[in-house]
C-alpha positions in Angstrom: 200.4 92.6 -101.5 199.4 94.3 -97.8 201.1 97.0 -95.9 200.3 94.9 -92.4 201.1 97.4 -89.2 201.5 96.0 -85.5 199.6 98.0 -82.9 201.6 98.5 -80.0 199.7 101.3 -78.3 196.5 99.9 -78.3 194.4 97.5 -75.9 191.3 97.0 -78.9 193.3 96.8 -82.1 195.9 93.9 -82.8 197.1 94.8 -86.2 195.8 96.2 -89.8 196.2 95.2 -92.9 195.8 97.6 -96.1 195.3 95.3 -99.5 196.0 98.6 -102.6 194.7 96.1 -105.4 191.2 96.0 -103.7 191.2 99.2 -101.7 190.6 97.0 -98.5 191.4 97.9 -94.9 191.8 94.6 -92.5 191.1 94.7 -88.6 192.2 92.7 -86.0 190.7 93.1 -82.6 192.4 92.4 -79.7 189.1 90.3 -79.2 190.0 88.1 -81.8 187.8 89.4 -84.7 188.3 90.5 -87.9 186.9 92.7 -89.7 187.0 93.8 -93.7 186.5 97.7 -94.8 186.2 97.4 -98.3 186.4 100.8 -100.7 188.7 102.1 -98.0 191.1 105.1 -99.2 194.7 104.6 -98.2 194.4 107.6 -95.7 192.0 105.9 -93.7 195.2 103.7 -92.7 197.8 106.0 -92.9 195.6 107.9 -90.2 195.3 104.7 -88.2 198.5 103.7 -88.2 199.7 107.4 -87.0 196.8 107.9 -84.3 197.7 108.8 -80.7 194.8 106.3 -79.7 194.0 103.6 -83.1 190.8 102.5 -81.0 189.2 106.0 -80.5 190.6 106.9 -84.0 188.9 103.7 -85.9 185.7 104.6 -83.7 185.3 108.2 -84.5 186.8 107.9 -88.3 186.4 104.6 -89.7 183.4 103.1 -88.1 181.1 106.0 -88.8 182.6 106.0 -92.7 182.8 102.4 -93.8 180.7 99.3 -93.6 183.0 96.9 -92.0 182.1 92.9 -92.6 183.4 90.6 -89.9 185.3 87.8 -91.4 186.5 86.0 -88.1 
């Protein structure tokens, strides 16, 4: 089961997805990719999902830190 949020205030980020069972944070771009974040820690998304500004957030916090795979 995920824990999908909608991004409202953001112009790169559509919407995540966090997957508990495999530890997996989902990206949507608002350019239509998607991306996979596997061994991601629940905080990464909580963070996200509370972040004044998701695209500088997932930039500064999760890009550096995980090895995203693009799926789509």
């Amino acid at each position: 089961m995920s824990n999908k949020h909608v991004f409202t205030n953001s112009s790169s980020i559509e919407h995540c997805d966090y997957f508990p069972e495999k530890n997996m944070l989902e990206i949507k771009f608002t350019s239509g990719a998607t991306y996979h974040y596997p061994d991601c820690h629940v905080s990464h998304y909580e963070a996200l999902k509370a972040a004044a500004s998701p695209g500088t957030h997932f930039h500064k916090s999760i890009r550096t830190v995980l090895k995203g795979t693009k799926v789509s």
